[in-house]
ROMIRO-209535 format. One record per residue: x negated, y, z of N, C-alpha, C in turn; residue in three letters. Coordinates in pm, 1 decimal, always signed. Layout:
<nodes>
NODE       n_xx       n_yy       n_zz      ca_xx      ca_yy      ca_zz       c_xx       c_yy       c_zz   code
NODE          X          Y          Z          X          Y          Z          X          Y          Z    ala
...
</nodes>
This chain:
<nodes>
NODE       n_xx       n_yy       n_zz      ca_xx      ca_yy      ca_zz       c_xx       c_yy       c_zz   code
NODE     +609.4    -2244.1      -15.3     +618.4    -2169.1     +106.6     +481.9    -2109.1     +134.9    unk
NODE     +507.2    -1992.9     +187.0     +364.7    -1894.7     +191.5     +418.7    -1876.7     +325.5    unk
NODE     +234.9    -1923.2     +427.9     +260.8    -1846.7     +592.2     +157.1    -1759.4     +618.3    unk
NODE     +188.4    -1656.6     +643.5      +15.4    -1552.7     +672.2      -14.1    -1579.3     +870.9    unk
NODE      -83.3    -1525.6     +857.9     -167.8    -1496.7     +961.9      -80.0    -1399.6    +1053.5    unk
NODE      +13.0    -1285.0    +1003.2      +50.4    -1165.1    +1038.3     +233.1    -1256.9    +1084.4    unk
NODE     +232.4    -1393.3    +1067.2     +407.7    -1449.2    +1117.3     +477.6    -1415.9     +962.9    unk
NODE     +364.2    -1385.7     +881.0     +529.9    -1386.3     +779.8     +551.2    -1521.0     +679.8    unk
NODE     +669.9    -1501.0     +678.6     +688.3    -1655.3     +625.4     +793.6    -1636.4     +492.4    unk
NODE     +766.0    -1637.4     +378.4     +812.1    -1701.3     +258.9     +792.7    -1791.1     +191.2    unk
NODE    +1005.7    -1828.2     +178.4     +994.0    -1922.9      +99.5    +1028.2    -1937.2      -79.4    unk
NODE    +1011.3    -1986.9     -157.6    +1024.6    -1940.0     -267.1    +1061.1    -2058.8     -367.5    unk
NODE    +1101.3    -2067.6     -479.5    +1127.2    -2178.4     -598.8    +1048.2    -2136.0     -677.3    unk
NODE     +955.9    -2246.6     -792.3     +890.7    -2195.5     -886.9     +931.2    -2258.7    -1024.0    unk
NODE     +974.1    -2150.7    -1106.0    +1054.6    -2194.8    -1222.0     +985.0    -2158.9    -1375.7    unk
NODE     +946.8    -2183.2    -1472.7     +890.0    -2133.5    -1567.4     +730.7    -2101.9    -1500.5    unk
NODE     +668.5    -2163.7    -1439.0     +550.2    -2118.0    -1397.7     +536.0    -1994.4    -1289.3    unk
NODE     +675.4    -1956.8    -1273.7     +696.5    -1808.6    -1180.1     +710.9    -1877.3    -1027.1    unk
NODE     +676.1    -1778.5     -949.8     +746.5    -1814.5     -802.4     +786.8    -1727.6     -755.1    unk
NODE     +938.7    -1759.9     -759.7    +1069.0    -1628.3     -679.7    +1052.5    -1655.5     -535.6    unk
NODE    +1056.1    -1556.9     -474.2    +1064.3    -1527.6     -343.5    +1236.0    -1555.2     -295.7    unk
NODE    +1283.3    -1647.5     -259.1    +1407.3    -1675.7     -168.2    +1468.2    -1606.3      -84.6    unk
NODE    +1366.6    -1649.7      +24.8    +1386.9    -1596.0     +156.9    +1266.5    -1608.8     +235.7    unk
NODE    +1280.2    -1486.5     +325.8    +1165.7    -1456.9     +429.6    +1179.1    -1426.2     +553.7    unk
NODE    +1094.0    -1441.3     +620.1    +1100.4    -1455.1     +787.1     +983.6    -1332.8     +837.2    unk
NODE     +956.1    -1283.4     +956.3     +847.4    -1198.5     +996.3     +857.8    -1193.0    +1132.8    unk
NODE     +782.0    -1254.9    +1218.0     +731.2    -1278.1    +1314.7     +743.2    -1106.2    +1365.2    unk
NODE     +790.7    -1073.1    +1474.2     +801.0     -957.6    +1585.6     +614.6     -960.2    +1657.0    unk
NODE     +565.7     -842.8    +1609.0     +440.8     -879.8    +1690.1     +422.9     -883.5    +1813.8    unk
NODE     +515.9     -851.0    +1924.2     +502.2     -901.5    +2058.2     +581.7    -1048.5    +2040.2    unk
NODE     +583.9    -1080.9    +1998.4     +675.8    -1243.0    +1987.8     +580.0    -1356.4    +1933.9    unk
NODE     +575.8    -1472.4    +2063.7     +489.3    -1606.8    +2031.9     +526.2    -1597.8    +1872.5    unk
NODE     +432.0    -1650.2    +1768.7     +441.0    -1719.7    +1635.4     +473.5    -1847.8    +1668.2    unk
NODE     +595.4    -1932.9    +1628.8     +654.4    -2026.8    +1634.6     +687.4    -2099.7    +1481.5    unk
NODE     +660.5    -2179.0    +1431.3     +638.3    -2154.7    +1304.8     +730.1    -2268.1    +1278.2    unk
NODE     +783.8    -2366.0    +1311.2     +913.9    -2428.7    +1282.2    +1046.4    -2301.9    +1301.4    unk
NODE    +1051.4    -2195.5    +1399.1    +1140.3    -2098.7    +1377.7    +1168.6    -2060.2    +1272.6    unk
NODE    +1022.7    -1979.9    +1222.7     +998.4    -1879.6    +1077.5    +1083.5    -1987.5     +982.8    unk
NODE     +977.5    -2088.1     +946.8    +1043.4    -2127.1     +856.6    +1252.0    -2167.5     +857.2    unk
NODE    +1267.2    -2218.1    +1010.6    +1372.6    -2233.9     +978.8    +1471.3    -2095.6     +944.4    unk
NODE    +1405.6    -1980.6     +966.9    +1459.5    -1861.4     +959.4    +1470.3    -1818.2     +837.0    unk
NODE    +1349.3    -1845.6     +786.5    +1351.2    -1838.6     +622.7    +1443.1    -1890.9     +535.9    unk
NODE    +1446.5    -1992.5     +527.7    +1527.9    -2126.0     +506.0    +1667.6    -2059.8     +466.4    unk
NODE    +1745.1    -2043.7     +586.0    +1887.4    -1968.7     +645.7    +1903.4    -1869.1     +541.1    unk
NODE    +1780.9    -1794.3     +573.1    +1814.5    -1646.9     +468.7    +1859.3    -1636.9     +324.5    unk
NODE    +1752.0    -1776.5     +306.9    +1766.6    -1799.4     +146.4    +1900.9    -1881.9     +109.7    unk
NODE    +1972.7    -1950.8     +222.7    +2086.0    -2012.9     +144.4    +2249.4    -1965.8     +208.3    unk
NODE    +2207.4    -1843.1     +286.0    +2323.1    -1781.8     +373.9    +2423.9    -1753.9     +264.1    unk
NODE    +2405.9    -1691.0     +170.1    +2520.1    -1650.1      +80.9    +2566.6    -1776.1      -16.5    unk
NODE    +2524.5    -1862.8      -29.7    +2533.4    -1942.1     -132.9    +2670.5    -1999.0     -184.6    unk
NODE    +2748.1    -2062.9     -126.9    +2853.8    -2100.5      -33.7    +2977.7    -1961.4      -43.9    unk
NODE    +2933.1    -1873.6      -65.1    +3020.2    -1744.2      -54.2    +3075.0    -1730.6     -168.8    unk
NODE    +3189.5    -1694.7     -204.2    +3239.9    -1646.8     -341.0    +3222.6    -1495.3     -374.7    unk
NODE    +3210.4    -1498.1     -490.2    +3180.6    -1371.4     -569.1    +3317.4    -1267.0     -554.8    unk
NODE    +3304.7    -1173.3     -497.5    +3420.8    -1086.1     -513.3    +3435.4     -926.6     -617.9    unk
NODE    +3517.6     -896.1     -666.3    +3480.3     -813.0     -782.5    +3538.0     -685.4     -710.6    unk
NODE    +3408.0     -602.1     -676.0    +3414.1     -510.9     -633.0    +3333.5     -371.4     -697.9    unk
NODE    +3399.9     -268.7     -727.7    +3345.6     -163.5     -763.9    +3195.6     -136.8     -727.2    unk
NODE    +3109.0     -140.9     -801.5    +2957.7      -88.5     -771.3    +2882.6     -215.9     -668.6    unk
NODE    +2973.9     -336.0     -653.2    +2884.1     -404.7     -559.6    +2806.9     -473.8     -685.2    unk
NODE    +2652.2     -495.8     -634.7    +2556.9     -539.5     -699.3    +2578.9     -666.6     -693.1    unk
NODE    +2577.9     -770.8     -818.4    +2607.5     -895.2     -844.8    +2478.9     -962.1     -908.6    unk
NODE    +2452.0    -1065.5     -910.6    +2378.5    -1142.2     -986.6    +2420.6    -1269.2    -1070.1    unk
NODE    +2368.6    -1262.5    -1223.0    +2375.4    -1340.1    -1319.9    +2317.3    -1371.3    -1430.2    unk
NODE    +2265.1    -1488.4    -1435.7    +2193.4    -1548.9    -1547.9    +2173.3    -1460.4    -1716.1    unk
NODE    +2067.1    -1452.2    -1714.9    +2094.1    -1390.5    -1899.1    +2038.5    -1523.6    -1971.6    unk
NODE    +2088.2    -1469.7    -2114.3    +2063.5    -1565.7    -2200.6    +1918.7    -1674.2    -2221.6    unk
NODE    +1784.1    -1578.1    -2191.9    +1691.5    -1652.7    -2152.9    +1695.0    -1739.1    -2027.0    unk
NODE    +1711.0    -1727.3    -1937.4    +1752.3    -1769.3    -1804.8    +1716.7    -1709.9    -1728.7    unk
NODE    +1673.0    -1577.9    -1766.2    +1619.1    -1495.4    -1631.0    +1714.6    -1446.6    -1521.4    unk
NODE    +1705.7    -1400.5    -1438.1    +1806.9    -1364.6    -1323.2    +1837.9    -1183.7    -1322.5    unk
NODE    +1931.1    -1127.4    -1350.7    +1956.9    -1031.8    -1334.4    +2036.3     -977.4    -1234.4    unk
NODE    +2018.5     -825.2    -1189.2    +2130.8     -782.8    -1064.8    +2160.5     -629.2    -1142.5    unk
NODE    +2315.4     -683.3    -1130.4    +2410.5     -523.2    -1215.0    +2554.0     -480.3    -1079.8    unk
NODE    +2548.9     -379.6    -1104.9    +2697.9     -311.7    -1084.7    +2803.0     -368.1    -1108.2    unk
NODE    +2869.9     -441.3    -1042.5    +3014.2     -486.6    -1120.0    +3063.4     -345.0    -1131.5    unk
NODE    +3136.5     -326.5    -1283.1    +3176.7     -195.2    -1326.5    +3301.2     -257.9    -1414.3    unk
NODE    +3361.2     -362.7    -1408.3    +3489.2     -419.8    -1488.0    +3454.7     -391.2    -1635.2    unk
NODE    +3344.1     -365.6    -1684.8    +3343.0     -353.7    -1828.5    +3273.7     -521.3    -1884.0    unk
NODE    +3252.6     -482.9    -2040.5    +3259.6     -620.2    -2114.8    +3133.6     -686.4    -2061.3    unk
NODE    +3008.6     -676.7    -2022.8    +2943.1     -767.8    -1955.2    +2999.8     -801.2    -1821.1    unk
NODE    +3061.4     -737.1    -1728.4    +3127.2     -793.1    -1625.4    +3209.1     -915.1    -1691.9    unk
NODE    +3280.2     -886.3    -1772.7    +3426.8     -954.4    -1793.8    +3358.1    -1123.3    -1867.1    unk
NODE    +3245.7    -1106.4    -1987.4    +3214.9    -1206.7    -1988.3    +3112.7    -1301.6    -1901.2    unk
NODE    +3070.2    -1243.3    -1803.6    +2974.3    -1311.3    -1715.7    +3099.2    -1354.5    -1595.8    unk
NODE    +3223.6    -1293.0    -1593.1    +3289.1    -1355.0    -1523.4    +3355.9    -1505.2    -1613.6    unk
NODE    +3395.6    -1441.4    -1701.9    +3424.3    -1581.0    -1790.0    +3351.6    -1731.9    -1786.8    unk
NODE    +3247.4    -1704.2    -1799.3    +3126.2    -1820.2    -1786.6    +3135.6    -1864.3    -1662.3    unk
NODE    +3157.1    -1825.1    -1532.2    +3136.6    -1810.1    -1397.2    +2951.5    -1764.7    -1383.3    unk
NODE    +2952.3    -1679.5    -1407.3    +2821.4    -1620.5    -1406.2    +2820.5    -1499.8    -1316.4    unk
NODE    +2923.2    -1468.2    -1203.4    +2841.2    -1429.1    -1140.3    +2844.8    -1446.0     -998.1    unk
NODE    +2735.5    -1408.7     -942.4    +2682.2    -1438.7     -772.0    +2657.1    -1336.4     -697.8    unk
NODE    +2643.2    -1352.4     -615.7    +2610.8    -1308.6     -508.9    +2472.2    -1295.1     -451.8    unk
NODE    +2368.3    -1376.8     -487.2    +2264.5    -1339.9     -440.2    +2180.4    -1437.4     -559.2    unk
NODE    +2021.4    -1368.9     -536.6    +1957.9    -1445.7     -705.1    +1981.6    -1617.5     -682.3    unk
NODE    +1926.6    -1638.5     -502.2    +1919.8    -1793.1     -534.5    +2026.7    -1848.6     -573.1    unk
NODE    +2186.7    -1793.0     -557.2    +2304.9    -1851.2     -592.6    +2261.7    -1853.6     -706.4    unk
NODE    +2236.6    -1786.4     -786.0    +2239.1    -1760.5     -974.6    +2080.4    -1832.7     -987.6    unk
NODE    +1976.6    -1868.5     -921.6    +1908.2    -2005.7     -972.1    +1919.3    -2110.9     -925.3    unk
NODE    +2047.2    -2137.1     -852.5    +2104.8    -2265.5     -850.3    +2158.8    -2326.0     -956.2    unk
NODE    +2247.7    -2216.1    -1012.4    +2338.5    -2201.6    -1171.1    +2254.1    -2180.4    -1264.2    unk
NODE    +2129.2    -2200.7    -1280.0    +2080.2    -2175.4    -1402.8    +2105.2    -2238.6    -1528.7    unk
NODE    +2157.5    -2377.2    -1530.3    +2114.4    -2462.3    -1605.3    +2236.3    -2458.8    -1652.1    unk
NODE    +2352.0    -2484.5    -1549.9    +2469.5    -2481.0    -1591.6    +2564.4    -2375.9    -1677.7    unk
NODE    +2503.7    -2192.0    -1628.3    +2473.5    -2128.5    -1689.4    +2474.8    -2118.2    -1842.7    unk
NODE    +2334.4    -2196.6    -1888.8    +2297.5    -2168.6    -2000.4    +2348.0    -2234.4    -2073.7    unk
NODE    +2393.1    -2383.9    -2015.6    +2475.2    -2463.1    -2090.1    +2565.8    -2389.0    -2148.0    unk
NODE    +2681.3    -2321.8    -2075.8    +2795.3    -2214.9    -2124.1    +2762.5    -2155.0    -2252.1    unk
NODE    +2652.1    -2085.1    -2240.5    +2602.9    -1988.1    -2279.7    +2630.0    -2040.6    -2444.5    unk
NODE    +2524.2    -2133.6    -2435.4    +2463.4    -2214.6    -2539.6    +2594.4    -2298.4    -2595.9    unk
NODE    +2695.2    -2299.9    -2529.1    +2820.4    -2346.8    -2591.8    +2885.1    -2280.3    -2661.0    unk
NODE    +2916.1    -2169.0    -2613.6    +3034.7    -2023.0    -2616.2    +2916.3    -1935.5    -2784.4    unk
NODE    +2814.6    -1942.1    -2795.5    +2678.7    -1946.2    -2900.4    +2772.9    -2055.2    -2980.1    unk
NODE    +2736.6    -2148.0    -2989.5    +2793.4    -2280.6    -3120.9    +2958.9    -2247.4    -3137.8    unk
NODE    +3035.4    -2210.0    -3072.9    +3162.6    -2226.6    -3092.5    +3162.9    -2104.3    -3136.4    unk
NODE    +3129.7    -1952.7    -3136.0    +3142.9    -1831.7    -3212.9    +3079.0    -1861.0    -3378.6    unk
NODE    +2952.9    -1944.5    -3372.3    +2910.6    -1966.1    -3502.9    +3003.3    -2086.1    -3592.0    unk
NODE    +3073.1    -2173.9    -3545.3    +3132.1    -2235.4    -3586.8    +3311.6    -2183.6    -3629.8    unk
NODE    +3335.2    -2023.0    -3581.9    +3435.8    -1948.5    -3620.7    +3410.2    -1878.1    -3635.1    unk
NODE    +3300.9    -1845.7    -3688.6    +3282.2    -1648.7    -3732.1    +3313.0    -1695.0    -3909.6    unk
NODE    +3362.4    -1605.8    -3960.6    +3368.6    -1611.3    -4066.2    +3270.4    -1611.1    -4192.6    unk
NODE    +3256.1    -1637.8    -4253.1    +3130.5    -1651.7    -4375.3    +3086.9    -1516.6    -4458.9    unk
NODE    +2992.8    -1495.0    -4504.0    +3012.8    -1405.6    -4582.8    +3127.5    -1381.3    -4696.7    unk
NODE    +3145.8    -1236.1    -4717.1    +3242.7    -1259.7    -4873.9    +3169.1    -1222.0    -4965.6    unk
NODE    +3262.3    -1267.4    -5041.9    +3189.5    -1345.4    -5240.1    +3237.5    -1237.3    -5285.4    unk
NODE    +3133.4    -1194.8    -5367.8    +3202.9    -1098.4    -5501.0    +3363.8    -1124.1    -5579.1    unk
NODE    +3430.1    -1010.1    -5560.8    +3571.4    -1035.6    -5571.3    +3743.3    -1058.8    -5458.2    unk
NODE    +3619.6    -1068.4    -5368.5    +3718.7    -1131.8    -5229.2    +3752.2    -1002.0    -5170.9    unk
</nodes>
Protein backbone atom coordinates (compact mmCIF):
# COMPACT_ATOMS: atom_id res chain seq x y z
CA UNK A 1 0.00 0.00 0.00
CA UNK A 2 1.30 3.41 -1.16
CA UNK A 3 -0.16 6.79 0.79
CA UNK A 4 1.07 10.24 -0.57
CA UNK A 5 0.88 13.36 0.94
CA UNK A 6 -1.70 14.61 -1.92
CA UNK A 7 -4.76 11.65 -0.08
CA UNK A 8 -3.92 9.21 -2.66
CA UNK A 9 -4.06 5.88 -1.67
CA UNK A 10 -2.95 2.63 -3.51
CA UNK A 11 -3.30 -0.59 -2.99
CA UNK A 12 -1.46 -3.19 -4.83
CA UNK A 13 -0.17 -7.20 -4.87
CA UNK A 14 3.41 -7.92 -5.64
CA UNK A 15 3.96 -10.91 -7.80
CA UNK A 16 7.19 -11.93 -9.69
CA UNK A 17 8.99 -8.99 -8.08
CA UNK A 18 6.23 -6.60 -9.84
CA UNK A 19 3.70 -4.47 -7.95
CA UNK A 20 0.16 -4.30 -9.64
CA UNK A 21 -1.80 -1.55 -8.70
CA UNK A 22 -5.44 -3.04 -7.44
CA UNK A 23 -7.19 -0.40 -6.34
CA UNK A 24 -7.07 3.28 -5.50
CA UNK A 25 -8.56 5.92 -3.49
CA UNK A 26 -7.95 10.03 -3.86
CA UNK A 27 -8.71 12.21 -1.26
CA UNK A 28 -11.15 15.41 -2.64
CA UNK A 29 -8.88 18.38 -1.83
CA UNK A 30 -11.44 20.30 0.11
CA UNK A 31 -12.09 17.01 2.09
CA UNK A 32 -10.42 16.19 5.76
CA UNK A 33 -7.66 13.26 4.74
CA UNK A 34 -9.07 10.41 6.70
CA UNK A 35 -6.94 7.66 6.07
CA UNK A 36 -8.77 4.53 7.50
CA UNK A 37 -11.52 5.84 4.73
CA UNK A 38 -8.90 5.90 1.74
CA UNK A 39 -7.76 2.85 2.50
CA UNK A 40 -11.02 1.32 3.18
CA UNK A 41 -12.03 2.86 -0.18
CA UNK A 42 -9.27 1.39 -1.85
CA UNK A 43 -9.74 -1.90 -0.56
CA UNK A 44 -13.65 -1.97 -2.01
CA UNK A 45 -12.40 -0.90 -5.38
CA UNK A 46 -10.02 -3.58 -5.69
CA UNK A 47 -12.39 -6.46 -4.76
CA UNK A 48 -15.88 -4.90 -6.05
CA UNK A 49 -15.98 -7.05 -9.14
CA UNK A 50 -14.57 -10.15 -7.91
CA UNK A 51 -17.58 -12.07 -6.90
CA UNK A 52 -19.21 -11.03 -10.33
CA UNK A 53 -19.49 -13.45 -13.17
CA UNK A 54 -18.02 -13.05 -16.46
CA UNK A 55 -20.61 -12.31 -19.10
CA UNK A 56 -19.87 -12.79 -22.88
CA UNK A 57 -20.50 -9.78 -24.40
CA UNK A 58 -19.58 -8.29 -27.74
CA UNK A 59 -16.44 -5.91 -27.42
CA UNK A 60 -16.69 -5.96 -23.55
CA UNK A 61 -13.08 -5.93 -22.36
CA UNK A 62 -12.29 -9.15 -20.34
CA UNK A 63 -9.35 -10.27 -18.49
CA UNK A 64 -7.23 -13.52 -18.60
CA UNK A 65 -4.22 -15.22 -17.63
CA UNK A 66 -1.60 -16.06 -20.50
CA UNK A 67 0.54 -18.83 -20.56
CA UNK A 68 3.41 -17.09 -18.67
CA UNK A 69 1.07 -15.84 -16.06
CA UNK A 70 0.89 -12.48 -17.06
CA UNK A 71 -2.53 -10.74 -16.99
CA UNK A 72 -4.05 -9.69 -20.14
CA UNK A 73 -7.27 -7.45 -21.21
CA UNK A 74 -8.99 -8.39 -24.81
CA UNK A 75 -12.31 -7.84 -26.58
CA UNK A 76 -14.51 -10.69 -26.13
CA UNK A 77 -14.99 -11.20 -29.99
CA UNK A 78 -16.39 -15.13 -29.78
CA UNK A 79 -13.34 -16.18 -31.73
CA UNK A 80 -10.76 -19.09 -30.83
CA UNK A 81 -8.91 -17.27 -28.00
CA UNK A 82 -12.25 -16.25 -26.54
CA UNK A 83 -13.57 -19.80 -26.86
CA UNK A 84 -10.47 -21.38 -25.28
CA UNK A 85 -9.93 -18.98 -22.40
CA UNK A 86 -13.54 -19.63 -21.83
CA UNK A 87 -12.90 -23.32 -21.72
CA UNK A 88 -10.22 -23.11 -19.00
CA UNK A 89 -12.51 -20.61 -17.08
CA UNK A 90 -10.09 -17.97 -17.88
CA UNK A 91 -11.96 -15.28 -18.11
CA UNK A 92 -12.72 -12.15 -15.71
CA UNK A 93 -13.76 -9.36 -15.23
CA UNK A 94 -11.28 -7.31 -13.75
CA UNK A 95 -7.16 -8.02 -13.49
CA UNK A 96 -7.44 -8.70 -9.67
CA UNK A 97 -10.20 -11.39 -10.47
CA UNK A 98 -7.60 -12.99 -13.03
CA UNK A 99 -4.64 -12.65 -10.19
CA UNK A 100 -6.66 -14.36 -7.93
CA UNK A 101 -6.83 -17.26 -10.70
CA UNK A 102 -3.44 -17.26 -11.48
CA UNK A 103 -2.26 -20.37 -10.27
CA UNK A 104 -5.23 -22.22 -10.94
CA UNK A 105 -5.09 -20.87 -14.34
CA UNK A 106 -1.85 -22.18 -15.19
CA UNK A 107 -2.48 -25.34 -13.70
CA UNK A 108 -5.18 -25.80 -16.70
CA UNK A 109 -2.97 -24.52 -18.88
CA UNK A 110 -0.12 -26.75 -18.04
CA UNK A 111 -2.60 -29.68 -18.13
CA UNK A 112 -4.57 -29.11 -21.43
CA UNK A 113 -0.13 -28.65 -22.65
CA UNK A 114 0.54 -32.55 -21.35
CA UNK A 115 -2.70 -33.97 -22.57
CA UNK A 116 -2.29 -32.40 -26.37
CA UNK A 117 1.39 -33.82 -26.20
CA UNK A 118 0.35 -37.03 -25.00
CA UNK A 119 -2.26 -37.19 -28.28
CA UNK A 120 -0.70 -35.41 -30.92
CA UNK A 121 0.44 -37.78 -33.18
CA UNK A 122 4.18 -38.76 -33.86
CA UNK A 123 6.04 -38.09 -36.66
CA UNK A 124 5.65 -40.31 -39.94
CA UNK A 125 8.24 -42.87 -41.01
CA UNK A 126 9.34 -43.21 -44.42
CA UNK A 127 6.65 -45.21 -46.22
CA UNK A 128 3.62 -44.32 -44.03
Amino acid sequence: MKIKANGLIKVGAQRDGRIKILGKAKCHPNDAFILETGVRLAVHRMVQDADKPFEQTAGYVYYFVDYDGSIMGKPWDDDVIDSCNQALDNCFNSTFTAWLHITSVKRGIRHLADALRLTLPGPKKDGD
